[in-house]
C-alpha positions in Angstrom: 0.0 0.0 0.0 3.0 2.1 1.1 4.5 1.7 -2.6 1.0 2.3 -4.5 0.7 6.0 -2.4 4.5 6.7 -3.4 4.3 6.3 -7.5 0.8 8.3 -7.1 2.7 11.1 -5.8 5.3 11.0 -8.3 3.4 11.0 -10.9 1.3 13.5 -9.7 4.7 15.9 -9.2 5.8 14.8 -12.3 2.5 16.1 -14.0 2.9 19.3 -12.2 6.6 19.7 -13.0 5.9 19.4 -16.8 3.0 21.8 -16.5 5.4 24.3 -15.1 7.8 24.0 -17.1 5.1 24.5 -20.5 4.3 27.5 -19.1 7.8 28.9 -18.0 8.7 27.9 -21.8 5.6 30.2 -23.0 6.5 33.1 -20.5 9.8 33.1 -21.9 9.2 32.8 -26.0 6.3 35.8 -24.9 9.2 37.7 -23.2 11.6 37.3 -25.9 9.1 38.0 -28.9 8.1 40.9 -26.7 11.7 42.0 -26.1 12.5 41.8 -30.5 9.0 44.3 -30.6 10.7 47.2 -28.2 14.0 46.9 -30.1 15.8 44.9 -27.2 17.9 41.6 -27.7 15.2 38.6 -27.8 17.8 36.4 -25.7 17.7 38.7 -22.6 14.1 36.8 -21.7 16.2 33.5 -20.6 19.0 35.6 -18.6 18.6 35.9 -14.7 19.1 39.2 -14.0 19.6 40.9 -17.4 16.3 40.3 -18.1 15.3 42.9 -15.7 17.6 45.2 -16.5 16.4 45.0 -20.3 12.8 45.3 -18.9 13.3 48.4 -16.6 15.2 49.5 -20.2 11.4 48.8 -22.1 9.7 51.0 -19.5 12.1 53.6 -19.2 12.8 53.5 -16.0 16.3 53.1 -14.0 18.3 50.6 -13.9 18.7 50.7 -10.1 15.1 49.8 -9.6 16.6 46.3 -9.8 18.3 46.5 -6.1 14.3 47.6 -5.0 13.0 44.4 -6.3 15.4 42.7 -3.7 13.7 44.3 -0.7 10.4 42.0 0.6 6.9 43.7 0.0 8.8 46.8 -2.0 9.1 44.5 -4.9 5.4 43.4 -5.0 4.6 47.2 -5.6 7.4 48.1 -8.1 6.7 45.1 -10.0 3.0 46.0 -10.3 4.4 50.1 -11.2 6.4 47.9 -13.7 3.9 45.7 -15.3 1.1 48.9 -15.7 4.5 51.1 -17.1 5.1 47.9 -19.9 1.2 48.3 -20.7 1.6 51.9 -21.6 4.7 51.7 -23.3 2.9 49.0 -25.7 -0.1 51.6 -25.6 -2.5 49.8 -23.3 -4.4 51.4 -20.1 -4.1 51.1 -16.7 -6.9 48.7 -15.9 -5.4 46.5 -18.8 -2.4 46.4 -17.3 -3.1 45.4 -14.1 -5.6 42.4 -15.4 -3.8 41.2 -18.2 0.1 41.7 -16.5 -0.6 41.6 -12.9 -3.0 39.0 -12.3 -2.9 37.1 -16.1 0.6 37.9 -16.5 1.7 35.4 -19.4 -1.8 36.1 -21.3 -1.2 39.4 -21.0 2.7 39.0 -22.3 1.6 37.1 -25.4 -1.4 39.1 -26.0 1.2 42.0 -26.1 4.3 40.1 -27.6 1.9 38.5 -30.5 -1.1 41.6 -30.6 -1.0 44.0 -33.2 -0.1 46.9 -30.6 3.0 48.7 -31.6 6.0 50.1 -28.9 6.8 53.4 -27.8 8.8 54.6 -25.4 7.2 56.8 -22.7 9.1 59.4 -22.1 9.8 60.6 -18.2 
């Protein structure tokens, strides 16, 4: 019985892990296709780190906003600034923004990377 409850499991987490990793392969292609449309290198979406820094570059905003995003509960609220400031840049509202990139962040990335709306960089 012991044995039977054990492969359930793994099976289970293995389901989950290749679900996760679909979408984390979807995030990133929506990232990098997204990245090519604002003039930025496409292969930035699978670097740690750099991809930030190519985001903040998108929104026009510094590039020490990155050392915020390492501080607990700051982060949440800069990435949210972050996610509404990519809508506008790609022409899109404030309500859009936060639906489609805060709370249905990758349909909101592909809807944007793969939509017919057009970059421009807001100007600060």
């Amino acid at each position: 019985m012991d044995n039977l409850d054990t492969s359930n499991l793994m099976a289970a987490y293995s389901g989950l892990y290749a679900v996760s990793a679909l979408v984390a392969l979807i995030g990133v292609v929506g990232m990098w296709k997204l990245f090519l449309k604002a003039g930025q290198p496409g292969w930035a979406a699978i670097v740690p780190i750099y991809n930030v820094i190519v985001l903040l570059r998108v929104i026009n905003r510094p590039w020490w906003w990155l050392l915020l995003l390492l501080i607990p509960i700051v982060d949440i609220v800069f990435f949210i600034i972050m996610d509404i400031d990519l809508g506008k840049s790609f022409g899109k509202g404030g309500g859009w923004s936060f639906f489609f990139l805060v709370i249905l962040s990758i349909i909101g990335i592909l809807m944007l990377a793969f939509g017919k709306s057009e970059y421009k960089k807001i100007e600060r």
